[in-house]
Every structure is written in C-alpha cells, then in structure tokens.
LOTOR-426708 format. One record per residue: residue in three letters; x, y, z of N, C-alpha, C in turn. Coordinates in pm, whole numbers, plus 50000, padded with zeros to 5 digits. Layout:
// residues N
alaXYZXYZXYZ/...
//
This chain:
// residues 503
unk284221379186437285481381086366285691395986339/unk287061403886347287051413386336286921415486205/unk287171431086140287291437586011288971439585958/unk289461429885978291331429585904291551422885854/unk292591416685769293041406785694294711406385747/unk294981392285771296351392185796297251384585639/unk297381388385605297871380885482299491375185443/unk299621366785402301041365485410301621379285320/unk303111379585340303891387885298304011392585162/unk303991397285069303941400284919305631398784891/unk305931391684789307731391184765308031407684787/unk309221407084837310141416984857310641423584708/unk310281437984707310791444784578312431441084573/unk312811439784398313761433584381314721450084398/unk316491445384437317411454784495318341453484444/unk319161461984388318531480484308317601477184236/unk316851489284200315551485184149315801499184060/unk314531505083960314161514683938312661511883897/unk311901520083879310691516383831310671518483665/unk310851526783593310831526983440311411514183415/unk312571511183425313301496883396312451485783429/unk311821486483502310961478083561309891474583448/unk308931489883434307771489983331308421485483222/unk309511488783163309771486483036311041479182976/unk310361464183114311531452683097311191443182989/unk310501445482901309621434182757310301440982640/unk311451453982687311621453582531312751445682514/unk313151433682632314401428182610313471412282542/unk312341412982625311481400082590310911402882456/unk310181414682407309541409182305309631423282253/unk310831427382176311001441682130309891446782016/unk309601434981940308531441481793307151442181875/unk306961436681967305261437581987304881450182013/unk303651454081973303411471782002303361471382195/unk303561481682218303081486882380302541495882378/unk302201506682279301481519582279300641521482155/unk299471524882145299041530082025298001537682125/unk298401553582031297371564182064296421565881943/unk295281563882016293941559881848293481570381846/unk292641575781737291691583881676290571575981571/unk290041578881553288991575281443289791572181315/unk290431580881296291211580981162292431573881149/unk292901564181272293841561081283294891557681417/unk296021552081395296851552781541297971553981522/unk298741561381608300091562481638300961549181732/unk301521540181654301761533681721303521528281737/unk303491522481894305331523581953305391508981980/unk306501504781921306721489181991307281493282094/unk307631478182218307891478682340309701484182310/unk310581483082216311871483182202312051499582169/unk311271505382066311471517382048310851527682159/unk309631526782274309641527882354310941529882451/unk311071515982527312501520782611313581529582538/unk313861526082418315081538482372314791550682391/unk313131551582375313151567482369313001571482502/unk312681566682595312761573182726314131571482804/unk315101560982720316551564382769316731573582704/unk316421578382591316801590182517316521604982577/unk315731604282623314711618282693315611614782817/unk315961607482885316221604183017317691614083008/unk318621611582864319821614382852319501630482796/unk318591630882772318381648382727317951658182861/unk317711652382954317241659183023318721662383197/unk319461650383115320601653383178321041665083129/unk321521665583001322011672482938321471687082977/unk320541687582994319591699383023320321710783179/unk321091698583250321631702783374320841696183500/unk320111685583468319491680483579319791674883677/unk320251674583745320831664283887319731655983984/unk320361643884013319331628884004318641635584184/unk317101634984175316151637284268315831650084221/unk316471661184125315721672284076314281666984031/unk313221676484096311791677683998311701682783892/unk310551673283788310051678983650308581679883661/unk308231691483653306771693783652306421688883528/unk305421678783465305071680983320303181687783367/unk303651694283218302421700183209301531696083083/unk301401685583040301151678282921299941672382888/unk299411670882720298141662282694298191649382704/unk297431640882638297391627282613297951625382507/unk299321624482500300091618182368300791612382414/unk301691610282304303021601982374303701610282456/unk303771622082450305041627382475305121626882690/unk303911624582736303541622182853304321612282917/unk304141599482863304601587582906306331589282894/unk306741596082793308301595482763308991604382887/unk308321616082904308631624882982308401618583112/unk307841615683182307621608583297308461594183330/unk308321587483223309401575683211310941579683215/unk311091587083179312681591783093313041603883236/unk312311608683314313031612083467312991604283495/unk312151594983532312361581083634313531576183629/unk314021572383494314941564183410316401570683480/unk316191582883480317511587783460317701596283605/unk317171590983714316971598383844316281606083922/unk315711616483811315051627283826313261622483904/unk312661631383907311511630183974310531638683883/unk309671628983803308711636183780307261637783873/unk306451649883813305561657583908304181659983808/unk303471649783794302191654183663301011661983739/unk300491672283608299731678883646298561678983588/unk297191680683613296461682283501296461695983436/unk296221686883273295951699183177295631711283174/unk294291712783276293261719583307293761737383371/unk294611729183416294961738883551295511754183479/unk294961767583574295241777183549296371784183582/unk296841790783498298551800183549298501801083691/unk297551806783759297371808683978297701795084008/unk296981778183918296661773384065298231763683992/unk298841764083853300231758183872301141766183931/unk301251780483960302461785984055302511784684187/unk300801779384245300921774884395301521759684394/unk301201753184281301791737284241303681740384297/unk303551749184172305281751684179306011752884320/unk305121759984368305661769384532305851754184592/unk304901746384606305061731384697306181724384646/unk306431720984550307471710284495308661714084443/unk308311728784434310341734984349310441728284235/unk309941725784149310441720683992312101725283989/unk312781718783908314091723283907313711727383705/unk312611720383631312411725283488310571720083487/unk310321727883396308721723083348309011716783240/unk308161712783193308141701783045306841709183011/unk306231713982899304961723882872305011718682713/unk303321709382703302871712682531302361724382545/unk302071726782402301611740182392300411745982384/unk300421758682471299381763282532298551758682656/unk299601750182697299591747282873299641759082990/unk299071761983024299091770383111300291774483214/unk300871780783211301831782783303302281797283415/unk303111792983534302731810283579303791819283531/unk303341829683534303821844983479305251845083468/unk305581841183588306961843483598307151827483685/unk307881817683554308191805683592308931802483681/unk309221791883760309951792183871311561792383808/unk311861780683699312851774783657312651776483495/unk313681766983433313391769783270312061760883257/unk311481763483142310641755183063310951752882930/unk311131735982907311121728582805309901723882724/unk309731726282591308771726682536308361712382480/unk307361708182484307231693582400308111689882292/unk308001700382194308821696082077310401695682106/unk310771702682216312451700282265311871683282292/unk311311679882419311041672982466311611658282342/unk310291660182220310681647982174311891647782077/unk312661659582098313941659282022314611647782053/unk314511647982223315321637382287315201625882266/unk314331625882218314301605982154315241595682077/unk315821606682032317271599881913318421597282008/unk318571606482155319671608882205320431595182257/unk321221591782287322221577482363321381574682408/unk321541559982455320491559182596321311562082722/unk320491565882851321001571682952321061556283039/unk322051551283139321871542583223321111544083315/unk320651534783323318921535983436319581536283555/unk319281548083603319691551383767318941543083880/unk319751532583912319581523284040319501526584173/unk318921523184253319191523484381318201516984487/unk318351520584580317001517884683315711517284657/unk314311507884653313341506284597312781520784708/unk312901522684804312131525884888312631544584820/unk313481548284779313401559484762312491569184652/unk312131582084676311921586084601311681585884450/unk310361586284401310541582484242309161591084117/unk308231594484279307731607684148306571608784304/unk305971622784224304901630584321303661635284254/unk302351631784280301421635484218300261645084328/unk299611652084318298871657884383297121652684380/unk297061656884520295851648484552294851661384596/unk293811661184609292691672184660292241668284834/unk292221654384827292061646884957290551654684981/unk290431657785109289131660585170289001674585157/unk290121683785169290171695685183289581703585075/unk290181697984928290161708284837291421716884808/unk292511714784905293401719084897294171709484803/unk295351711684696295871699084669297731701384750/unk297741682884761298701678184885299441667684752/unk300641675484801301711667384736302441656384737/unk302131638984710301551625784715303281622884680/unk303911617584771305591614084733305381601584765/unk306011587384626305581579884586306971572384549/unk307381560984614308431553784610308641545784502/unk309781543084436309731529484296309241518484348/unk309451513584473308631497784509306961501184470/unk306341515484488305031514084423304641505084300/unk305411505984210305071494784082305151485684072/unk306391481684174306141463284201305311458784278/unk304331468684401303421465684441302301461684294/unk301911468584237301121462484169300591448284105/unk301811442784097301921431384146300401418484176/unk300501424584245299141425484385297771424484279/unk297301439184196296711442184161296111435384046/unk297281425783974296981417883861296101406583893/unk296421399384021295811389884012294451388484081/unk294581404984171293201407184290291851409584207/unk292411420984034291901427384012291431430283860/unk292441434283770292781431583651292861422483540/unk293651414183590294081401383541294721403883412/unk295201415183370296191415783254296921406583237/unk297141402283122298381393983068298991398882942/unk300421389582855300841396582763300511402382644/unk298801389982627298281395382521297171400382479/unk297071411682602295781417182642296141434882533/unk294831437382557295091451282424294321460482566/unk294761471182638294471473982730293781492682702/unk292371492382700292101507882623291711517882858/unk292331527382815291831534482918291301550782915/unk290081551982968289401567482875290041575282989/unk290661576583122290891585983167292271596083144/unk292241605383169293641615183132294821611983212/unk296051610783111297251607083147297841608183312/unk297391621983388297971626483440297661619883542/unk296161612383554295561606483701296501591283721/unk296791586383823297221580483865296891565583810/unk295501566983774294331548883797294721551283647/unk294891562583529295201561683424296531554783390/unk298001562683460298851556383451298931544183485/unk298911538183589298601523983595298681516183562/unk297191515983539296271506183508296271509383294/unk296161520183288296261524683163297761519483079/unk298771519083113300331516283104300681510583154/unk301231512183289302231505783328301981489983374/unk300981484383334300171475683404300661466283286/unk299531474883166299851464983005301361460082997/unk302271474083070303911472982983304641462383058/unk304291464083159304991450383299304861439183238/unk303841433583171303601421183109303821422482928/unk303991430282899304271429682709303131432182697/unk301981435782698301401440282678301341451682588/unk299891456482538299661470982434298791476782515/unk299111491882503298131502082596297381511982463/unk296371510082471295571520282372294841528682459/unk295381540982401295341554782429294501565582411/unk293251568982363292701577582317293541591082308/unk293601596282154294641603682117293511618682224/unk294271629482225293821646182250292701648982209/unk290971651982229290131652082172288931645482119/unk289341628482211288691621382130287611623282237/unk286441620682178284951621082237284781607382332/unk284061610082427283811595282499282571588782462/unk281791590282321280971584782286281411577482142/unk282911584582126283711574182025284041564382091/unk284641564482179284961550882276284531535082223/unk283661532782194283071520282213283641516682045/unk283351523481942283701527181814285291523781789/unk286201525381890287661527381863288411513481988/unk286981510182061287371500382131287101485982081/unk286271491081954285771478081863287071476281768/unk287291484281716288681489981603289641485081625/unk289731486581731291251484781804291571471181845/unk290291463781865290351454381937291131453882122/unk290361457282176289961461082302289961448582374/unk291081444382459290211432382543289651437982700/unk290551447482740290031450882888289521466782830/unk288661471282905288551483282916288261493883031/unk288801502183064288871508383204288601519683209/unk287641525283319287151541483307286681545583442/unk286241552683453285211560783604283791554383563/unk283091552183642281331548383622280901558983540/unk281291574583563280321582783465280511581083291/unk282241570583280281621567383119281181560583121/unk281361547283210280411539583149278961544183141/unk278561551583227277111556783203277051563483093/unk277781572683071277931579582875277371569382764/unk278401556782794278251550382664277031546382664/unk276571538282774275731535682766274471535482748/unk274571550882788273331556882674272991562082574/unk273981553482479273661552082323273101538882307/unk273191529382410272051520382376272621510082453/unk271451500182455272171485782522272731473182468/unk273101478782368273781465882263274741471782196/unk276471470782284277271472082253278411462082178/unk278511460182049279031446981998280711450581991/unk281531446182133282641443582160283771428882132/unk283421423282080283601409782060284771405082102/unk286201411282157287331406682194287431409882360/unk286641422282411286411425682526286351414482658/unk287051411382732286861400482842286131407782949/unk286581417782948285651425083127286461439883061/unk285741446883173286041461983208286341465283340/unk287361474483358287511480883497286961495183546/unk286241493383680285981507283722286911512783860/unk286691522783831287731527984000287381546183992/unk287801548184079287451566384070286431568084170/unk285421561484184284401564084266283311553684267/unk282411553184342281111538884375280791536584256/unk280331525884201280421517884058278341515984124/unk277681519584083276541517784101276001501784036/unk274931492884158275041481384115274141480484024/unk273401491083943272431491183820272891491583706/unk274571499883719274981506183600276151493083564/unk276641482483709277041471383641276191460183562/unk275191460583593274291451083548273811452683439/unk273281467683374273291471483231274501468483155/unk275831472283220276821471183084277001452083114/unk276591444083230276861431983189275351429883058/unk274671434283075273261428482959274141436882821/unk274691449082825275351453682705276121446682602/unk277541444482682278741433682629278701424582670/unk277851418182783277851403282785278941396482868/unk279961412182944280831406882989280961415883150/unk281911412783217281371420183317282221432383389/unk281781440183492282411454383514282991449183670/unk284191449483629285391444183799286061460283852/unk285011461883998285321477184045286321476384139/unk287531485284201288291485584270288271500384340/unk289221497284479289121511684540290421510984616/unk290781527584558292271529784624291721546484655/unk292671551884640293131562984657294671567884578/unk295291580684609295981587484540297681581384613/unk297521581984722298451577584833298771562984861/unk298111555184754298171541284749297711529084604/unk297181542484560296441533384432295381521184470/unk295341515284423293881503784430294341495584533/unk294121485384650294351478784705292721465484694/unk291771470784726291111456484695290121462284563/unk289801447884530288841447284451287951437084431/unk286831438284285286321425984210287301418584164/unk287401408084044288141401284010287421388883910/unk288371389783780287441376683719287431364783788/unk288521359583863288651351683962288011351684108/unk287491359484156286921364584253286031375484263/unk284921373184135283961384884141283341390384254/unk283291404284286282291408484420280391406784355/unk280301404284504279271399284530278201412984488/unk276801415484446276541431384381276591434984481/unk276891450184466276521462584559277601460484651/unk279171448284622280191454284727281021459184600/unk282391462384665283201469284613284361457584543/unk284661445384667285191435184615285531430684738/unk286741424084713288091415384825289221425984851/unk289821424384941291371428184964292411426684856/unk293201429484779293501419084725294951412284807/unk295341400284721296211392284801297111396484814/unk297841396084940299131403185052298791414485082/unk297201422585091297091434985118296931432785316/unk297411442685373296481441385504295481453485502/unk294571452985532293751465885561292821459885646/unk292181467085693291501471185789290241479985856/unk289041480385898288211488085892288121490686071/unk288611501686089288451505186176287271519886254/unk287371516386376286231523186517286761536986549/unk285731546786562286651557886624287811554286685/unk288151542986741289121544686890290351539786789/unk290641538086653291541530786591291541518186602/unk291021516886664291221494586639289771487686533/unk290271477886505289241469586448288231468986469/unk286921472086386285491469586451285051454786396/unk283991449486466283401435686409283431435986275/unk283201421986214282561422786067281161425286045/unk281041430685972279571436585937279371453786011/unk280101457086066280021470686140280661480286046/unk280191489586036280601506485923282291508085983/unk283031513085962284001519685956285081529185900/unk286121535485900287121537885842288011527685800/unk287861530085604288781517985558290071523585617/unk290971512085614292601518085671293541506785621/unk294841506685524295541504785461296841503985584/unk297571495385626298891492085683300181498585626/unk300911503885717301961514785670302871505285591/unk302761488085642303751482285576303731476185436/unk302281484585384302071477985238302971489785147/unk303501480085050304891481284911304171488584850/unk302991493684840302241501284720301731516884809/unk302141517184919301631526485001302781541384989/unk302251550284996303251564384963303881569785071/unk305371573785053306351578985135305851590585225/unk304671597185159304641608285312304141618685161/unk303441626485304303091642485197304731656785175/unk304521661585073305791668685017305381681985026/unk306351692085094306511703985105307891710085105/unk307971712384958309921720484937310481707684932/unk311381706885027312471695084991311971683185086/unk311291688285201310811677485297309741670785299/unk309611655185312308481646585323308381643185415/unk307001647185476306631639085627305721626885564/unk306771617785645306721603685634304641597885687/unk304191584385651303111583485755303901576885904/unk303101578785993303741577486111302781567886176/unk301441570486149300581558586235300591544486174/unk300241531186223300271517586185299381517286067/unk298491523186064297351521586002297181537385923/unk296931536485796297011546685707295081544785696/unk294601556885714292791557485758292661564985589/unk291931561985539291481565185354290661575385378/unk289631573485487288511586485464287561581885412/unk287181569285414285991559885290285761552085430/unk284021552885418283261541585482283001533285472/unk283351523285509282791511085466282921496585525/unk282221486385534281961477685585281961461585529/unk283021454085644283051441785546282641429185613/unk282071422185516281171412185521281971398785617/unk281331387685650282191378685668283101374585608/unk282851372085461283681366885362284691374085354/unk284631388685431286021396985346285361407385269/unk284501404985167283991414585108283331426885140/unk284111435285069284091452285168283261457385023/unk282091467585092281271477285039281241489785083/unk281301496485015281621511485034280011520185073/unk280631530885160279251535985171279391552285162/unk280571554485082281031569285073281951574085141/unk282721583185089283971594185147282891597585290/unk283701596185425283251597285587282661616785555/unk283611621885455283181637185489282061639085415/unk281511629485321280031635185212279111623785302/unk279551617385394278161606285481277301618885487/unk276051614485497274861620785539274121621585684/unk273871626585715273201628885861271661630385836/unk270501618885955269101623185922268511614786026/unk267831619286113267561614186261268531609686340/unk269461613686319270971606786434270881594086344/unk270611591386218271531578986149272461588786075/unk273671579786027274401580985957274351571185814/unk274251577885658273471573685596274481575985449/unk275221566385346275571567685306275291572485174/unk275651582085068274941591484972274921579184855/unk276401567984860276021559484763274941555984716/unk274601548884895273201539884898271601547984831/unk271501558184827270611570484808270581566884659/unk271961569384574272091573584474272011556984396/unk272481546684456272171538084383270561532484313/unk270021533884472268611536484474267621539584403/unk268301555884366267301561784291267921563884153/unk268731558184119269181557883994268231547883858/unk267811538883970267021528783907265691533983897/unk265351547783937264201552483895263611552683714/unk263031552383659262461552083541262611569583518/unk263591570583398263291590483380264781595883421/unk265471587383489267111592483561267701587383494/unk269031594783484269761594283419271301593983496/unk271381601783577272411604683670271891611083831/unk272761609983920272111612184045273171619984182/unk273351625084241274041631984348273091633384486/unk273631627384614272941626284691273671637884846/unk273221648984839274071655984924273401663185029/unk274431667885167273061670285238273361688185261/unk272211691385247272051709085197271041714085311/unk272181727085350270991733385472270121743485374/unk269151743285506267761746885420267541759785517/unk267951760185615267951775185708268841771885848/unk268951776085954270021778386024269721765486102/unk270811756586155271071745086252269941735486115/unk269381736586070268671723085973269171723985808/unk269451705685838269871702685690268991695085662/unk268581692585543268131682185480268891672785362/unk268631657985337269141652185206268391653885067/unk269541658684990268651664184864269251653584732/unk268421651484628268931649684529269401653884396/unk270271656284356270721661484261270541653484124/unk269701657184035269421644383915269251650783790/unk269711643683709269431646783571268321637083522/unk267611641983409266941630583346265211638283333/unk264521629983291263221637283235262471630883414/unk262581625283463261341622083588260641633883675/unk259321631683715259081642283777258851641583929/unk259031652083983258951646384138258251638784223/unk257001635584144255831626784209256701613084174/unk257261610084045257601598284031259031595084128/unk259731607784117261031605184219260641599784415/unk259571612384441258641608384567258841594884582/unk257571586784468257241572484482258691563084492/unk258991564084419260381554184413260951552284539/unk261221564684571262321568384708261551561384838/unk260001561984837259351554284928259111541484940/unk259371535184821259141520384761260801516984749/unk261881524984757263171514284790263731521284905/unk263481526384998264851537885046263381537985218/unk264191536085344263301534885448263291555885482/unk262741552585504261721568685521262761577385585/unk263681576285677265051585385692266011588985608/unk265891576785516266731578185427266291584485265/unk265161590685282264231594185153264261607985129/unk265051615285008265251628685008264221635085011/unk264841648785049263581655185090263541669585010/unk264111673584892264571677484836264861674484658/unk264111671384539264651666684388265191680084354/unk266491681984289266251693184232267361687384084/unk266651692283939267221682183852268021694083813/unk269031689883729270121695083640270511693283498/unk270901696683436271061691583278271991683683282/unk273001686983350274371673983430274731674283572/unk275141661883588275261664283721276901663683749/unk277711678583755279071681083749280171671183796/unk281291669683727281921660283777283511667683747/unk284141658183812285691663383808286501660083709/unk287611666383729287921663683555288471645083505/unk288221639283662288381624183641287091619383596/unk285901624383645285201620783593284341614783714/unk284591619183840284191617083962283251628184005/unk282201625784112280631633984128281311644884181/unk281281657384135281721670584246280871675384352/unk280731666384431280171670084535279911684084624/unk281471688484605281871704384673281131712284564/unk281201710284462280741721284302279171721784381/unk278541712384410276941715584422276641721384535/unk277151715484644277151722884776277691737884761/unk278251742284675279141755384659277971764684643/unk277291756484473276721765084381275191763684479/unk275091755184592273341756784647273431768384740/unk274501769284781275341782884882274771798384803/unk275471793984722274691810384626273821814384586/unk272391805084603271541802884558270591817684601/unk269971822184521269231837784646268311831084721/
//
C-alpha cells in the first residue's frame, strides 16, 4: 500500500465569507459567556464573546478612519494582551490585512520585514522595536484601543479564497518568507477539531505560546472562539513555571504548548494536581515519547501531538478519539490528503522514510509566498513540508526530523529525533540536541548537545544499550540550556553556529 490518503472532500467554505465574522460568530449565540481572559497570578482581565466582536468592529472602523483601503497591510508589532487579538481581528473585519510580528525583533530585522510586505500603517505597544525611519505612520496601542468604542464597521465580505493576513516563516533557510494566508484557512480548521483537539463550547482553553505564532493563534483563540468557547491567555511576563498554578486557577480544561514547556513544568515535579484538565496539546516540534508518558503519570491525562507547519498549520495528528500509537506523531486528520513521498515525487510504500507532502487542494493550505504586492501562488500538486517521515499501515505517520537537520553516519540516514528521544531517557538529562558537527575537513560526526548533571561514561553506556552503534554519538558536550527559539523550538542553527566559532 502506498504512503497517501484519499479522503473524501471537507464541506466547501461557506460564500461570502470573512474569517473574523467567522471566529466571532457566538457573540450572536451566547453574548455573556467569557471568550478571553488574560491571567496573572493576581488576577484576570476578562472579555465576553459580545463585547469582543464590538470591539474589533470598533478597531475595524478606526482603522478605516485612519485612511486604510481594504487589502492595505498592518504590521502589528505587539505583546500578549488584548490589544493583539483586536488589532488582528478588527483588519480582518474590516478588509485590511494584518501582518504579526514577533516581539523580539530588532529595528534591522523589522525594516527588512517592512521592505517585503509594504505595511500601509504599524500598530506598535510600547517600546516595540521599530526601524529608524518607518515606512508608513505608526499607531500606538493606546490609539489602538481608543477604537473600541467606535461604530461597528461592516464585516467586509467576499471570496473565501482571497487574501486575509501574512505571517512570516524562517522555513529552512533562516531567511524569513512571507506566508500569504486565505480566510477559507479558518474554516479549514474545521478538520482540526475533530482529528485533533476536540474543543467544544465549554472547554476553558489555556495556551503558553506568544500571540504572534500561528499554533498560538489558533489553537490558542480562534479555535476556543469558533465554538463559544474561553481562551486563557497568560498576561505579558508571566513565568512558565506559573503555568500549572494559573492553569489550576483558572480552571484549565485543554492545555497547549511546545514539548520544551512541558519539560519546564515538569520539572517541578511529577504530581501535577489539574483536576478539570482533559488532555494537553503539543505541536512546534517532536513531542518526545518519554516526556509524553511522564506528563501522562503527572495529570493522569494525556499529551495529543500534531504537525503542521507555517504555510498550513496542523494537518494530522493524535486525538482523544484516535490516540497515536507512542513514538508516532498521529493520523491525517479527516479530509486531509497528504502524502509521503520518494525523491522522484510520487508515493513511496508504507513503512518507507519520506518527504511529508500536503495537496495543493487542501482549504487550510496558504496562497503562495509574498514579495511587495505579488504572491507566487504553489504551483506543484503536492506541497513537500521538509519533515521526514514515515507511515505505518494504519496511516499512522512518525516523524523523524526536518530532511535539512537528518543526520548522516555510514551512508545511513539517521533521524536526530530518534537520538534525542533515546537519550533523553538517560538518568542525569534533562534536555537533549542531536546535531551533526564537523570535526576537521570532509568528516562529521553526531554529537550531543545535553543539559543535565550525567557524565559521559554514563551517556557512553546508555547510547550503547538503546541506540545501534551508527547511530551512537560520538561527541557529549553538555550545556546549562539547550537554546531554543523564541517558540520554544530546539535551535538547531544557534549550536551549529556557536560550534563554528569554537577555537
């Protein structure tokens, strides 16, 4: 049997459509129920689903006012508050195109942002970084939530398939590529509820990653708001070892993050008393099958991992309905087609390695990469992710790493997951990076990158007692952390950079 899924058709996005109207169709169903609370220790800021939509018709109608014309870009440059979601909702709403950025970013690398996408205005809290000499005006947060009182603006209709916001991706390069993203994306999700999630209306939905990432918005929002749902927020600041503390508070039923929190929390101990918690979601990167099995002995409940990308968002997964089997990634989910394909582009057997690959004709899939005013569309049948991996008879696909961090070691090809899952379960580790580092000219070797008290005799033994002798680093070298991105994903390039400089 090959590596594809033919699946029936997913309903057709509904026509005219918009996507905000879409997310924030419950304040006609259930206007008093909350949809937002941003928590702190000390407290929460919290939005029902009714005062919500007003205020992003409100912002939607201020930003007209501003001089905006419908497909103009809004760069936001914003924290984790509300004012994120309004601003992003409230272009959607009202035509415009928003463009999120992370926080992080320095005056150089948002004016090369700018140069790609032409902002027609920025949206900037304060002390956001911005360049020297802005492209367009900049609107300040506190303008920003002026707009909340304003009329509401009529939700600008049209074609699902058009234009509806752009996020930037790093992809393989390191370069970041500007991700143009259609309104039928949200009704794809769709998909995602029942493959993956399983949100419903009266789920309390907490997510630790930053506004700006994609698996945050989501899965973080737009996921909870589609169904009436509440999205709890971790306010600006909050620690990820409060987490568990504010997910008890809050009453938490799903909870969603990158594997490196769950590894955080979890090492404050193994008895986390969650009591409303049904499951947790992972995505961002390989969900290690040690670190699900601790937080199932933790909360008692279990960790459902998924894998997308920036250009598509999640397509398969675990599922409370369809848990993956350990050490895969999950299922397809239902109406996805994908595919694992052979150098030559076609289908390889089941059970054979490949390039995952996503069908141009999936509703959740992105319009093309953005430069100035023009998007080049995808053009091949098959959209190729750049992720290895291999699926079982059943369907069930396991990941074996991004194709550009695979490892090389006797003419095998050797995935860094598998390394790192491995030796994670060592006694003394804590965290792990499996990368392959030249050691002098034409020879590399696989090294490990680890935190934790173990010493190399004990790392040695392990690696020989789970891991077949090609696949056994040849190389420990520990760290106090092992660097990650600001999602919270392994920086692979950061270590390879910093072993480069090494004298």
């Amino acid at each position: 049997m090959l590596s594809v899924t033919d699946p029936a058709a997913p309903a057709p996005c509904p026509a005219p459509f918009n996507l905000a109207r879409h997310v924030l169709a419950a304040a006609g169903e259930r206007p008093d129920h909350i949809a937002l609370q941003v928590v702190r220790p000390d407290g929460a800021e919290r939005w029902s689903h009714a005062r919500l939509a007003a205020a992003v018709q409100g912002v939607a109608m201020g930003l007209a006012e501003e001089g905006l014309r419908p497909g103009d870009r809004v760069l936001l440059r914003l924290g984790n508050g509300v004012a994120f979601p309004l601003a992003f909702l409230g272009a959607i709403a009202g035509g415009f195109v928003p463009v999120p950025t992370a926080a992080g970013l320095t005056a150089a690398e948002v004016a090369r942002l700018c140069a790609q996408v032409r902002p027609a205005l920025i949206v900037a809290g304060a002390g956001a970084a911005l360049p020297e000499a802005p492209p367009c005006p900049v609107l300040d947060e506190a303008e920003l939530r002026g707009f909340e009182g304003r009329p509401a603006h009529d939700w600008a209709m049209g074609d699902a398939d058009r234009l509806a916001y752009i996020v930037f991706t790093s992809g393989t390069s390191g370069s970041p590529r500007a991700v143009a993203h259609a309104h039928r994306a949200v009704w794809a999700r769709h998909m995602m509820r029942v493959g993956w999630h399983a949100i419903g209306p009266e789920d309390r939905v907490m997510h630790a990653g930053a506004l700006n990432w994609t698996y945050t918005l989501g899965v973080g929002l737009f996921d909870p708001w589609a169904v009436g749902a509440t999205a709890l927020i971790p306010a600006e600041g909050v620690a990820v070892e409060q987490l568990p503390l504010l997910a008890r508070r809050f009453d938490a039923t799903v909870f969603a993050a990158v594997p490196g929190v769950f590894r955080r929390i979890l090492a404050q101990g193994n008895n986390l008393a969650l009591p409303r918690l049904r499951h947790g979601l992972s995505a961002g990167e390989k969900l290690p099958p040690t670190l699900r099995a601790r937080w199932r002995t933790a909360t008692g409940t279990d960790l459902h991992e998924a894998m997308g990308l920036s250009e598509c968002s999640t397509f398969l997964s675990s599922s409370p309905a369809r848990p993956a089997p350990d050490g895969a990634t999950g299922y397809p989910q239902p109406g996805r087609r994908v595919a694992v394909l052979g150098p030559d582009g076609t289908p390889v057997p089941r059970g054979e390695p490949g390039l995952l690959a996503v069908h141009r004709s999936d509703p959740g899939l992105f319009l093309g990469t953005c430069d100035g005013e023009t998007i080049t569309p995808v053009s091949d049948d098959w959209f190729q992710t750049g992720d290895m991996v291999v699926m079982a008879e059943d369907g069930a696909i396991t990941s074996l790493g991004r194709a550009d961090d695979m490892l090389t070691a006797g003419g095998f090809r050797i995935s860094p997951a598998e390394i790192e899952a491995a030796m994670a379960a060592c006694p003394g580790v804590t965290a792990t990076a499996a990368v392959e580092l030249p050691v002098k000219a034409d020879t590399t070797v696989i090294a490990l990158f680890y935190a934790g008290e173990a010493a190399e005799t004990t790392l040695a033994a392990h690696a020989t007692s789970h891991l077949a002798r090609y696949k056994q680093p040849r190389l420990y070298l520990r760290l106090p952390a092992i660097p990650v991105t600001a999602n919270g994903k392994v920086n692979r390039r950061k270590l390879r950079e910093e072993w480069k400089v090494e004298p």
